[in-house]
BAFI-712812 format. One record per residue (C-alpha): x, y, z. Coordinates in pm, 1 decimal. Layout:
N
          x          y          z
          X          Y          Z
...
end
This chain:
171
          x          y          z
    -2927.1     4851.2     4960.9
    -2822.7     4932.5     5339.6
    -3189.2     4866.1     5436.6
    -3184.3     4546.9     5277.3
    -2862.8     4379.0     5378.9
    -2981.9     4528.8     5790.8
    -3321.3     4369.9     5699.9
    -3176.5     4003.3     5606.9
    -2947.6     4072.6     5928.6
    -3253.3     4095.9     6165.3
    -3406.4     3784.3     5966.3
    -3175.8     3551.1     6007.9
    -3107.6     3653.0     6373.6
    -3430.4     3614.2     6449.6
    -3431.1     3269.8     6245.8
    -3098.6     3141.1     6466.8
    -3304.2     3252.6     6786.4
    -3558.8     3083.3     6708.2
    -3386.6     2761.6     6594.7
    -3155.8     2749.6     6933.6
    -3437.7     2800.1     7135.8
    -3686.5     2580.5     7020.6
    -3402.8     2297.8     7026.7
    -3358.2     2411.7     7358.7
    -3729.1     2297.7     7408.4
    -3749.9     1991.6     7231.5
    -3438.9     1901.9     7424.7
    -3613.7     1978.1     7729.0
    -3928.4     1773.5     7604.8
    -3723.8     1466.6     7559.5
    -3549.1     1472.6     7867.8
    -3843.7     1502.9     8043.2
    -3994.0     1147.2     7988.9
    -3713.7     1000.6     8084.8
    -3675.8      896.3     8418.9
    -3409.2      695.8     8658.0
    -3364.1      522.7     8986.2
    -3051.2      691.2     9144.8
    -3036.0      420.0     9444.3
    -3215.2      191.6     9656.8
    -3135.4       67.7     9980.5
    -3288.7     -189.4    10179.4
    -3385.7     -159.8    10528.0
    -3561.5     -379.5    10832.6
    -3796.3      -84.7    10955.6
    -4012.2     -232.2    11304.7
    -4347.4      -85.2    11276.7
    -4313.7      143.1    11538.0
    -4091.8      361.2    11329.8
    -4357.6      466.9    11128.4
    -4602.6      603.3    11422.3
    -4602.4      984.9    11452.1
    -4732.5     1181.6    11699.9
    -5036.8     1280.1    11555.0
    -5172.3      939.2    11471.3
    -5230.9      916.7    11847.9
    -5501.1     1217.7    11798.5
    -5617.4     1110.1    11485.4
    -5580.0      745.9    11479.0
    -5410.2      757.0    11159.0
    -5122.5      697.2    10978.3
    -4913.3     1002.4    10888.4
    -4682.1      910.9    10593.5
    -4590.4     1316.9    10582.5
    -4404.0     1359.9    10225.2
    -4338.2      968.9    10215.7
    -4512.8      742.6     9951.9
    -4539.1      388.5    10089.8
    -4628.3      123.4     9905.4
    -4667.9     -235.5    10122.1
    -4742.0     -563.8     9996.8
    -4981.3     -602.2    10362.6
    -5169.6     -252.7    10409.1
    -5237.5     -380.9    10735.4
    -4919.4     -428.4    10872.5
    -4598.0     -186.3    10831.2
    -4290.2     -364.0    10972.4
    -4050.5     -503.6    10702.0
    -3845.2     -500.3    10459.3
    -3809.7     -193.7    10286.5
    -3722.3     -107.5     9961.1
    -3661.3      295.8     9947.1
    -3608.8      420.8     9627.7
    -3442.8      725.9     9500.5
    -3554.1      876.2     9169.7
    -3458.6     1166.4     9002.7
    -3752.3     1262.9     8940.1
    -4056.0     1347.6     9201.4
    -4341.8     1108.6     9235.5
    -4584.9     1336.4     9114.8
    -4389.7     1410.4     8796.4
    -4438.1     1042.9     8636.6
    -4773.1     1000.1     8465.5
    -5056.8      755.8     8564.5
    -5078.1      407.3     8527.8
    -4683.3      355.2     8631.2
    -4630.7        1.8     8846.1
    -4367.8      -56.5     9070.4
    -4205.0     -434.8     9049.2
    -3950.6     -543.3     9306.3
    -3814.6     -872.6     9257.1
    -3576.8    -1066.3     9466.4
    -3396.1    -1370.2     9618.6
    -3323.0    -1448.3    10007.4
    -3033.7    -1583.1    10113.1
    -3026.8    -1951.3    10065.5
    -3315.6    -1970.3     9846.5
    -3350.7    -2017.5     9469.7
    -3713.4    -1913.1     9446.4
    -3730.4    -1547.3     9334.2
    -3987.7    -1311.5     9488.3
    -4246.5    -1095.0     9308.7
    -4454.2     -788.4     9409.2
    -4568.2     -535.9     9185.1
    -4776.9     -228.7     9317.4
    -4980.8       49.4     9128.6
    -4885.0      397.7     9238.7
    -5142.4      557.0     9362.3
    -5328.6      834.0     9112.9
    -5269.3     1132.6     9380.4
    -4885.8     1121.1     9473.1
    -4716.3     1401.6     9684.7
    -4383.4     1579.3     9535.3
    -4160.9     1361.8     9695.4
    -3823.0     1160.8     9466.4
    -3837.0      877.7     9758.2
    -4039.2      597.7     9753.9
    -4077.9      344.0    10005.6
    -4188.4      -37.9     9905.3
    -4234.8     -289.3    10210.6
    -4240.8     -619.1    10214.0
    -4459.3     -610.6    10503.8
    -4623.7     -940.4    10722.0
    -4532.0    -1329.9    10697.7
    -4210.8    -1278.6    10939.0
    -4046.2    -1031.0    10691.5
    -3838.5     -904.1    10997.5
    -3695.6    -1180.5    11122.5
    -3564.9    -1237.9    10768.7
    -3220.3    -1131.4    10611.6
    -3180.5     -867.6    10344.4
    -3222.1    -1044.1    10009.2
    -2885.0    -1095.2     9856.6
    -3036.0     -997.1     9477.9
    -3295.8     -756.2     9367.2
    -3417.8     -553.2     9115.5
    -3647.5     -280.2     9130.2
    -3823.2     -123.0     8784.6
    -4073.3      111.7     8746.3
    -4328.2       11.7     8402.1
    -4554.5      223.9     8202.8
    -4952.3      113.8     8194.5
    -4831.2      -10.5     7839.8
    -4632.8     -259.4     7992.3
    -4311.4      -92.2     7877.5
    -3989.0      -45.0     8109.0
    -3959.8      309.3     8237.3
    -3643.4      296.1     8483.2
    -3472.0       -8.0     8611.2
    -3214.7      -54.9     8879.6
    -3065.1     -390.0     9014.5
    -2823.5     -516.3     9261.5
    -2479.7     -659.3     9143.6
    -2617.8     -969.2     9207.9
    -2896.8     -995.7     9026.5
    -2754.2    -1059.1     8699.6
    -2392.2    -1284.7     8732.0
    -2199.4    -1188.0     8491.0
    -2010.8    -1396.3     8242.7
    -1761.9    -1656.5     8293.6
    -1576.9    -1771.8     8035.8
end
């Protein structure tokens, strides 16, 4: 009878381990697909801030840990979106677009770029998005913005805007 009652003992033991820690994983699972912009802040970067020392041996561009995204590959000063995820680059799966959307001071027309990140992405959380070319830099900051990352399905993955974007409610 001892035997027995020690037997059902290591059972369900064994059963409760099991049950925490494969909870533990599914937790873990689900967590893991979901992903969020911590911050973005906007910056005027000149061009010049982007040359490192050895692009003058190789003739080009260094981006070191940085993933840049720009609306004019051929030009680099702008405006800058830099993003902050909490999760690295490399972590999100393929097919993700980046959409930044936005309004300038004065204007009413809202601004729309949307760029594919790229298939081979270093291990870095930052992103940087410029609005590079057309004058960007003699420009003000946008006063609205939102920046959202979406899957190749089309669905919203992470989302952050500025207070302005959406007005809220008077009654």
């Amino acid at each position: 009878m001892i035997g027995i009652v020690k037997s059902c003992k290591k059972s369900i033991s064994a059963t409760l381990l099991f049950l925490v820690l494969s909870g533990t994983m599914l937790q873990g699972l689900e967590s893991r697909h979901e992903v969020e912009i911590e911050n973005v802040k906007l910056r005027l970067i000149e061009s010049r801030k982007f040359t490192r020392i050895s692009e003058f041996f190789t003739g080009k561009e260094n981006m070191g840990r940085r993933i840049i995204l720009r609306s004019n590959p051929q030009e680099r000063g702008g405006l800058y979106f830099i993003v902050k995820m909490d999760t690295k680059m490399s972590d999100l799966p393929d097919g993700i677009q980046v959409g930044v959307d936005f309004f300038d001071a004065g204007s009413a027309i809202q601004k729309h770029y949307k760029f594919q990140l790229p298939a081979e992405r270093k291990p870095s959380s930052r992103l940087f998005i410029g609005i590079t070319g057309d004058g960007r830099l003699e420009q003000e900051v946008p006063v609205a913005w939102r920046v959202y990352l979406e899957a190749a399905t089309g669905e919203l993955v992470a989302e952050l805007k500025s207070y302005l974007w959406e007005m809220p409610e008077t009654h």
